[in-house]
N, C-alpha and C positions, 0 to 999 in steps of 0.2 A: 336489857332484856330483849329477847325475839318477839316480835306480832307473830301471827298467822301467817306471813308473806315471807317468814325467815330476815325480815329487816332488823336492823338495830334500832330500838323506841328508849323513848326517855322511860325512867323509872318512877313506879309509883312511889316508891322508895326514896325520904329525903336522903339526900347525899349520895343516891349510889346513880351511877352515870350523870353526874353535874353539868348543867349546861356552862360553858366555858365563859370564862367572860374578860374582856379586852380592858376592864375598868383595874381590872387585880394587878396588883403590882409582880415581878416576877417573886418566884419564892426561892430562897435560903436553901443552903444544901441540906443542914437541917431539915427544916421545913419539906425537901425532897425526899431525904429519907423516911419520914414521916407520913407523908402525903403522895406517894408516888405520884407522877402524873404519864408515865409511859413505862414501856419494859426497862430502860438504861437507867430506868431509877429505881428497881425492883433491885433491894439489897441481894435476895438470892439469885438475878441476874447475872450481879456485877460479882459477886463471892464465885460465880461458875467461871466468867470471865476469866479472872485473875487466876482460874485452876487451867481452865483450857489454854492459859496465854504461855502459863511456868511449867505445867505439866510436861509437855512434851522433851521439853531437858532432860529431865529423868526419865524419861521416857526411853530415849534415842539411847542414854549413858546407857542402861539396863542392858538394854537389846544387843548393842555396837560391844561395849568392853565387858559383858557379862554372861548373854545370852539368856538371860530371862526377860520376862515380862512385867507389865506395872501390878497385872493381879500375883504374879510369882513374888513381885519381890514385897508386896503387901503382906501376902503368906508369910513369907523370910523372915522379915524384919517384925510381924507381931509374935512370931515363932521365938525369936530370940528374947522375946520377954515373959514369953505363958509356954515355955516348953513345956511337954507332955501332955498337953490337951487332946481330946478325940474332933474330929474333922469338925463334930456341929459343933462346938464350942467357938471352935477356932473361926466358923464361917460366923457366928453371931460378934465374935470380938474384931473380924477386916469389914462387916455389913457385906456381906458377899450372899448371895444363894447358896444351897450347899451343891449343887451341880457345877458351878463354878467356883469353888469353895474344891470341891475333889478332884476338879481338871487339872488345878495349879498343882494339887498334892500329889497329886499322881505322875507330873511332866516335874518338879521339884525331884521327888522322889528315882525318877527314871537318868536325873541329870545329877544322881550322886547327891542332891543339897540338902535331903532330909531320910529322916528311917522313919518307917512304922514300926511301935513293937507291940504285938500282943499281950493283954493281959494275961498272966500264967493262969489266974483262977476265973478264966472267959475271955477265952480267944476269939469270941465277937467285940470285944472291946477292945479296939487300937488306939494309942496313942502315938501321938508324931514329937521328934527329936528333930533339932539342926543336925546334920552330920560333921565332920571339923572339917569339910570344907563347904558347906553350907554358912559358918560359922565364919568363916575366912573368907569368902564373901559377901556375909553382912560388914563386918569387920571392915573390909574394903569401900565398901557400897556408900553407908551412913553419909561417915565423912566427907564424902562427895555430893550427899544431896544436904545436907548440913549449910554446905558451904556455899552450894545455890542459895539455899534459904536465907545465909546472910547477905550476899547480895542481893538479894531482892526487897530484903529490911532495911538495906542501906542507904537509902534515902530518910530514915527518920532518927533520931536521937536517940541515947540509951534510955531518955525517960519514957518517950515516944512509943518504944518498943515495950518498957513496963506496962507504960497505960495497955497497950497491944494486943496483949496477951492478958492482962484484968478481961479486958472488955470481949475477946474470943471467948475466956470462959465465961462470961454473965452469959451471951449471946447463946452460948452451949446448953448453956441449965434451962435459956427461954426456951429454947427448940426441945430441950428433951421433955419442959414440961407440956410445951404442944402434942406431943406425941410422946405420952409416955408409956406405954408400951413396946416405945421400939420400933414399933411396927415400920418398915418400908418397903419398898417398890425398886426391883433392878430398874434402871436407865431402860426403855423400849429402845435407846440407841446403843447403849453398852452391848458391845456386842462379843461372844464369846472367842476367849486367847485360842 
């Protein structure tokens, strides 16, 4: 906690800012996760880590052999599975803003990879389509980031990877019941494609 002087003070609070102590034996990676004791042991640290480290692969493939973006091809690719959705939908199923959520549909849409069609009975209601080469782009794309993703599993076993993906989804269900409404916050660094 801050004094009056903007200093760091011990807490009145048992266990919150613990005075350190040289008697503790080190602690367990367990125990790390558990227990953080700096930022490189903040689970949601280390999970950002591992995205800023893999991300930019798909990043570069997109851009270099496709000419989209990571927010385009997030549109694309949940596009191929909830076709015909209206833009807010679709911004609540990528976690996008819907201003960024409409840039991508709109730079998609201008690059041929998807259609808006109006509703016949309320032409204020569009929904969005892959177009067939929207479609043959995903088609192309997947498998290429697919196959990143197995290399980067490839360092643990097939059971490895079962437990893997148990524990991504338990991890999922803890976070959405911390937040369950959803609710979040664009990156203040995420910056607009």
């Amino acid at each position: 906690m801050l004094g009056s002087d903007n200093q760091l003070q011990k807490s009145i609070v048992p266990g919150v800012f613990p005075e350190p102590s040289a008697d503790l034996p080190p602690m367990s990676a367990d125990d790390l996760l558990r227990h953080p004791q700096q930022q490189n042991d903040l689970l949601l640290y280390r999970l950002y880590r591992i995205h800023a480290t893999a991300r930019p692969l798909v990043v570069r493939m997109c851009e270099r052999d496709y000419g989209i973006t990571r927010r385009e091809w997030l549109v694309l690719s949940c596009l191929s599975e909830v076709e015909g959705v209206q833009s807010s939908e679709l911004a609540r199923h990528v976690m996008l803003d819907r201003a960024r959520t409409s840039r991508a549909v709109t730079s998609l849409a201008d690059k041929g990879l998807l259609r808006r069609e109006p509703k016949p009975s309320d032409r204020r209601e569009v929904h969005l389509y892959l177009t067939d080469e929207g479609r043959r782009v995903y088609d192309e794309v997947f498998p290429r980031i697919a196959a990143i993703q197995r290399e980067l599993l490839a360092p643990f076993t097939e059971a490895e990877c079962e437990q893997f993906s148990a524990l991504i989804a338990r991890l999922q269900a803890s976070a959405s019941r911390l937040n369950p409404g959803g609710d979040w916050l664009p990156s203040l660094e995420d910056s607009p494609d």
